[in-house]
N, C-alpha and C positions, 0 to 999 in steps of 0.2 A: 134841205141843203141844196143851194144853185150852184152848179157846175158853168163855171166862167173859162172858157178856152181864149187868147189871146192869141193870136197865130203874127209872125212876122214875116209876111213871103219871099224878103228877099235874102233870110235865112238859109245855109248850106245850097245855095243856088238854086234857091225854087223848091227844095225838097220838103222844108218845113207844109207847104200848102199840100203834099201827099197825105199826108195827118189827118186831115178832113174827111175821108171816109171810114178810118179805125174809126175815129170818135164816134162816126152816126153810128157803123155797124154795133159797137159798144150800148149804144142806148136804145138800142132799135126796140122794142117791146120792153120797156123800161119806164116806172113811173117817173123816175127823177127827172129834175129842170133841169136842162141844161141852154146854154149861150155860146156860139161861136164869134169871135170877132177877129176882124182883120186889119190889123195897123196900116195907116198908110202914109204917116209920116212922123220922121224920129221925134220923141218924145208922146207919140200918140199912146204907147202902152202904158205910160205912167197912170196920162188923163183917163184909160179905158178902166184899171185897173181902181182908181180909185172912185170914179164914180160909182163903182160897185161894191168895193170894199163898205164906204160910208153907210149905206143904204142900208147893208145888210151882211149877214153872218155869211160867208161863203166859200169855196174856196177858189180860189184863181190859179190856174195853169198855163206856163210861160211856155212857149213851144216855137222857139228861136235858138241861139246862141247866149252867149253869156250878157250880153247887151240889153236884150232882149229879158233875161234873169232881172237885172241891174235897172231897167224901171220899172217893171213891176213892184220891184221893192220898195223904191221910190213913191210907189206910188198909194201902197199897201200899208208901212212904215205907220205904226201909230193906231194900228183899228186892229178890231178880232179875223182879219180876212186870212187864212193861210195859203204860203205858197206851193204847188206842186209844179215839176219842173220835168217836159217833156223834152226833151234835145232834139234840137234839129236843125243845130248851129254847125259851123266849122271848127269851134274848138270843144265846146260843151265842157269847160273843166269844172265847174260848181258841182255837178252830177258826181264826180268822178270819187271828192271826198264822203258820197254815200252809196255809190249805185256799182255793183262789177257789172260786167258783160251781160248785153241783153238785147232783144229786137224787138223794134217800136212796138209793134202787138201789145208784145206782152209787155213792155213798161205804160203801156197809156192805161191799159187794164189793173195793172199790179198799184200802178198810184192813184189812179180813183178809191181803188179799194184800201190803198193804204191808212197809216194812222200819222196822227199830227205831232209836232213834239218841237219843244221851244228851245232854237237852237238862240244862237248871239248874233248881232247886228252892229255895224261898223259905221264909224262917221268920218268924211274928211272934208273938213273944211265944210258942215253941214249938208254934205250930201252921201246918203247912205250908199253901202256896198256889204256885200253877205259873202266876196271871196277874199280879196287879195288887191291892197292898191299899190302902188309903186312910181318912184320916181328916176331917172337920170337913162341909162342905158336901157334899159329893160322895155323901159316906157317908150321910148324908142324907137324899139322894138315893136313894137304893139301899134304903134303909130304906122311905121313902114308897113307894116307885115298887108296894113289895109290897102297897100295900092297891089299886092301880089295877088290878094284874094280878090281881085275882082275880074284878074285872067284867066282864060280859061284853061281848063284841066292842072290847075294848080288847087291840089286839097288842102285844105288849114295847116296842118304842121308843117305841110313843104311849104307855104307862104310864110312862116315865121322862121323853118332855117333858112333859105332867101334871104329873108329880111336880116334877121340874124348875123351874114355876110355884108351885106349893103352898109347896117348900123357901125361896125367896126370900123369899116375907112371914114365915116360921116362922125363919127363918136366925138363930143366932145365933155370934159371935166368939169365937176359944179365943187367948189367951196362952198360946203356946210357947214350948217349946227344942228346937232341931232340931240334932242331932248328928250330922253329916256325916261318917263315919271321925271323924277329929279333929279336923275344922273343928265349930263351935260357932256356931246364930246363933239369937237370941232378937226372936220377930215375932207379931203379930195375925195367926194365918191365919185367910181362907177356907177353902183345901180343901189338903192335901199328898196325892199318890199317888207312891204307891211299887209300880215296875214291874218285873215280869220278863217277861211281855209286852205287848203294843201297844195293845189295844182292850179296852173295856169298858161299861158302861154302854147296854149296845145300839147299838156302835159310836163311841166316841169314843172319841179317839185321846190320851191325858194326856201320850203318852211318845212321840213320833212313832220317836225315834232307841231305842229299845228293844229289846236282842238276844235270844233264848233260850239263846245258849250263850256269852256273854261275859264272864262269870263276876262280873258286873255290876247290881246296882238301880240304876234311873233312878229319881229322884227330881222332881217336878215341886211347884215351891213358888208358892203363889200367896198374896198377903198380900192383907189387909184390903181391901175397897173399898166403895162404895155400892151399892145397890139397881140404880141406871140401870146402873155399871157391871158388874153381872153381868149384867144383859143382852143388854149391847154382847158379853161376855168369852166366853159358852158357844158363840154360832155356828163361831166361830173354832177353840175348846177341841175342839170334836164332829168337825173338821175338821185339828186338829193344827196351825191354823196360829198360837195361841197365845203361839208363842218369840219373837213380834214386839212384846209386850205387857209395858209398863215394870215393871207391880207381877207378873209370873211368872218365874220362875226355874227353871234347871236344874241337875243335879248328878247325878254318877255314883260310887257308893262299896259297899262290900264288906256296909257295917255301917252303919244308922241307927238311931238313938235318937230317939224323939221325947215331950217330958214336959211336963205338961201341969196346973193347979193346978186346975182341974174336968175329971168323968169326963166323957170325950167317947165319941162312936161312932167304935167303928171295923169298915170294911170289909172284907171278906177273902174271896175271888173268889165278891162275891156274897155272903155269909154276914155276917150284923151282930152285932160283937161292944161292948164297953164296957170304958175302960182308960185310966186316968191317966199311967201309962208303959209305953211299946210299944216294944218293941227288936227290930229287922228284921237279918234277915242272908242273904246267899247262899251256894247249896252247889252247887260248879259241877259240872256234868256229874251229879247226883244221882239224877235219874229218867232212864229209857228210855219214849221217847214214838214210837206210831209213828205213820211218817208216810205218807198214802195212797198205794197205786202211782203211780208217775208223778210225781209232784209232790216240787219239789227246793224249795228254801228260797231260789233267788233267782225262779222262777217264780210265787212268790207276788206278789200283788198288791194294792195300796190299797182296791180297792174289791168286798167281798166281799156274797155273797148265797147264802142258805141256802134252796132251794126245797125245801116237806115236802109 
């Protein structure tokens, strides 16, 4: 089995390329293959990722931020390669719906060693995503947050509450049609996310009830409100406790459509795209993701933390 490292350097401000010495110490008197590679322009980890995939059985490890997750996947999508996923982004939320608290060490050791297991894969608009896509505020969000992360001594959550404040006065209303499977419902949103897993945004929770293998998009719709009340609404939202709040909704379906009479942004783990009609779908059991030794899928926990 080859061990494939994908490294992003410009991942958590340089921190991801600290990774390159676990890894060697890790194999140092070791029979196994391994390959480090170094991206060094966006879209490169797709092409790295799959030239390896095709060739051969392997596993590939993302060792970025969620962006960095999100072409590998891309690039992985469709062959036996699985993903293991070493954080060393600003937000790392994919990890978060599997991995509690841990330091690099021992998660780069824990997921070599770990086992594989075939979570669900997402599509929007033919282009895959393994967390959480979104469109209208949110996305936004996500958009902004990237000119906060690139000053210094601002860490990823503080660039998204930032941004967070910024989005609000900039905010503008999209007339939708959200097509539910075959339920139909036309509204002024704020923000819709569309989930395959939990957290995002540098831990907020869109989807609290969210599986990785339930062959299911959770959908979280939020309509129109004012200024105060998106205020009142993100404490909650960051916290999943949300579902308690008149103008948000929830829905669970195979297939969404969402169409829209101005181009909006839309989100895709992390990555911002633009699209007047976005149609979402699930592919169950699609990727092989592994997951670190030890750690089973109900031992995970609400409240996670990434020590680098």
């Amino acid at each position: 089995m080859k061990h494939v490292f994908i490294i992003n350097p410009a991942a958590g401000k340089g921190k991801a390329l600290e990774i390159i010495p676990v890894i060697r110490d890790y194999f140092k008197g070791k029979p196994d293959k391994y390959v480090i590679k170094i991206t060094e322009y966006p879209g490169h980890a797709t092409k790295i990722a799959h030239e390896y995939a095709v060739n051969e059985k392997c596993r590939i490890y993302s060792i970025g931020g969620d962006g960095t997750v999100n072409e590998i996947v891309n690039g992985i999508a469709g062959t036996k390669a699985s993903l293991g996923i070493i954080p060393a982004g600003s937000g790392n939320d994919f990890i978060r719906s599997i991995h509690g608290e841990y330091q690099v060490r021992e998660i780069v050791a824990d997921t070599i060693l770990g086992q594989e297991r075939s979570i669900d894969l997402a599509r929007a608009n033919g282009k895959y995503f393994i967390n959480i896509s979104s469109i209208g505020f949110d996305a936004d969000v996500v958009y902004n947050a990237k000119k906060f992360k690139r000053l210094p001594c601002i860490p990823g959550n503080m660039a998204y509450l930032f941004s967070l404040i910024y989005t609000i006065f900039k905010n503008k209303i999209n007339e939708v049609k959200v097509t539910v499977d075959n339920e139909e419902i036309s509204l002024k949103i704020l923000l819709a996310a569309v989930a395959n897993g939990r957290f995002y945004g540098g831990g907020m929770l869109p989807a609290p009830d969210a599986a990785l293998d339930d062959g299911l998009l959770d959908i979280c719709l939020v309509r129109e409100v004012n200024r105060l009340k998106i205020l009142t609404l993100f404490p909650k939202y960051m916290k999943g406790e949300h579902g308690e709040i008149e103008y948000v909704s929830f829905k669970k379906a195979k297939r969404i459509k969402i169409e829209s009479k101005d181009t909006i942004a839309l989100n895709i783990d992390g990555e911002i795209h633009t699209g007047k009609e976005i149609e979402f779908e699930i592919l169950k059991g699609a990727i092989n993701v592994i997951y670190p030794a030890g750690i089973t899928t109900e031992s995970t926990t609400d409240e996670r933390a990434v020590n680098i």
